[in-house]
C-alpha positions in Angstrom: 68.8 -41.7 12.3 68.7 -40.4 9.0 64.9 -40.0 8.0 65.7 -42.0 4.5 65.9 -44.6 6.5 62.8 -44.6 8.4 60.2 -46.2 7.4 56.7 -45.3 8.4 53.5 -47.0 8.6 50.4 -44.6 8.0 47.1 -46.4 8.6 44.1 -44.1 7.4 41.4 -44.8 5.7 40.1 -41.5 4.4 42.2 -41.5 1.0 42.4 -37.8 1.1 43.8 -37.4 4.6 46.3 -40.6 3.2 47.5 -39.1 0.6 48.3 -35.6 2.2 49.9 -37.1 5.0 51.8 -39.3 3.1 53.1 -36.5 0.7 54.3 -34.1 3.4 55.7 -37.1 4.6 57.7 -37.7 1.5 59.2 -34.5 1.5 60.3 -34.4 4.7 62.2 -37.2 3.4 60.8 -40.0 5.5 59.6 -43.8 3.7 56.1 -44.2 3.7 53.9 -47.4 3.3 49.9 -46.6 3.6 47.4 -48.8 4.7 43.5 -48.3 4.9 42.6 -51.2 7.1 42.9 -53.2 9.8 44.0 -56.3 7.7 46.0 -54.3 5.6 48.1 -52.7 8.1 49.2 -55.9 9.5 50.0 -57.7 6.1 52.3 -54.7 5.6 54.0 -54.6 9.2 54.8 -58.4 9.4 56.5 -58.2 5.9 58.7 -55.5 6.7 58.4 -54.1 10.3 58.0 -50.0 10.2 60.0 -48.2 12.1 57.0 -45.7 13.0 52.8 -46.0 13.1 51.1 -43.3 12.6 47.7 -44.7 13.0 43.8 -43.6 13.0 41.8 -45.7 15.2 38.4 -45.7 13.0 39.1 -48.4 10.2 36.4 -49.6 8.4 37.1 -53.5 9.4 37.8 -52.9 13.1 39.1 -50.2 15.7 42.6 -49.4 15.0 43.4 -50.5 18.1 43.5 -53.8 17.1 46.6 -52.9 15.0 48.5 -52.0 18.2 47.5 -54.8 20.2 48.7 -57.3 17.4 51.8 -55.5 17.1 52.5 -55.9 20.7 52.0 -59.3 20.7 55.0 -59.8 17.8 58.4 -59.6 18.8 59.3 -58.0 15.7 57.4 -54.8 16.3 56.8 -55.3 19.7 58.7 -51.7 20.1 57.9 -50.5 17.0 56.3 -46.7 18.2 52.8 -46.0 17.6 51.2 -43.2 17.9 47.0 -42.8 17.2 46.5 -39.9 15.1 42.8 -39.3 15.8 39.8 -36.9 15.4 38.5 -38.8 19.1 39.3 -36.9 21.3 38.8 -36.9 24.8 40.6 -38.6 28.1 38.6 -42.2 27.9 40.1 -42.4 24.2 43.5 -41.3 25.0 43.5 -43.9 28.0 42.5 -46.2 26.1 45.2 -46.0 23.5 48.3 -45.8 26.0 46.4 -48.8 27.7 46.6 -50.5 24.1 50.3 -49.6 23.6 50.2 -46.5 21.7 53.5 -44.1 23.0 51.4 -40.8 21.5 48.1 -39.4 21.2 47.5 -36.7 18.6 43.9 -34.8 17.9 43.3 -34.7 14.1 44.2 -31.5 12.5 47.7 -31.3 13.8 49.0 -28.7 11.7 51.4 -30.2 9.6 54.7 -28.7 10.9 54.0 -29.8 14.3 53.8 -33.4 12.8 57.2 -33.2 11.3 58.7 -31.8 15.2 56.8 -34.2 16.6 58.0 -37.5 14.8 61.8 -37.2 15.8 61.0 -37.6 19.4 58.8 -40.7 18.7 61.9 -42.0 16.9 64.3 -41.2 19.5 62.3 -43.1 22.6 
């Protein structure tokens, strides 16, 4: 799949982290969409379903799990990949994301370059 046509859903809410994210993810050629909440995140996936998540799971109007579960439940994204890009670390949080629906689970700082390996396989299943 060529990545200009990939569309990716980054839910963060620290506007610096966004912003760097989204950048590297703009010259790696890929078509980002940022959200910083909850809410947000699902106005944006039920207009125009992403073909990634990259999501952080504290958002200042609810966990970020929420996102996943509601995705889930639509069939439009029901398969859409999401993977929590998070500074929780630990087994009870990783659980709890693959329990959620989440198909990765990344500790925050992932060094840039491995995020960019990392999202083809995502894509590919």
């Amino acid at each position: 799949m060529p990545r200009n046509s990939v569309s990716i859903l980054l839910i963060e809410d620290d506007p610096f982290l966004r912003d760097a994210l989204r950048l590297l993810l703009e010259e790696a050629g890929y078509r980002v969409r940022e959200a910083a909440s909850v809410a947000q995140a699902l106005e944006l996936a039920a207009a125009e379903p992403p073909s990634l998540v990259i999501l952080d799971l504290g958002l200042p109007d609810g966990p970020g799990l929420e996102v996943v579960r509601a995705l889930r439940e639509r069939p439009a994204t029901q398969d859409v990949p999401v993977v929590a890009l998070t500074g929780r670390v630990g087994p009870e949080e990783e659980q709890a994301c693959r329990q959620a629906g989440c198909r990765a689970y990344w500790a925050k700082p992932l060094p840039p370059l491995e995020l960019l390996r990392r999202i083809p396989e995502l894509l590919q299943g």
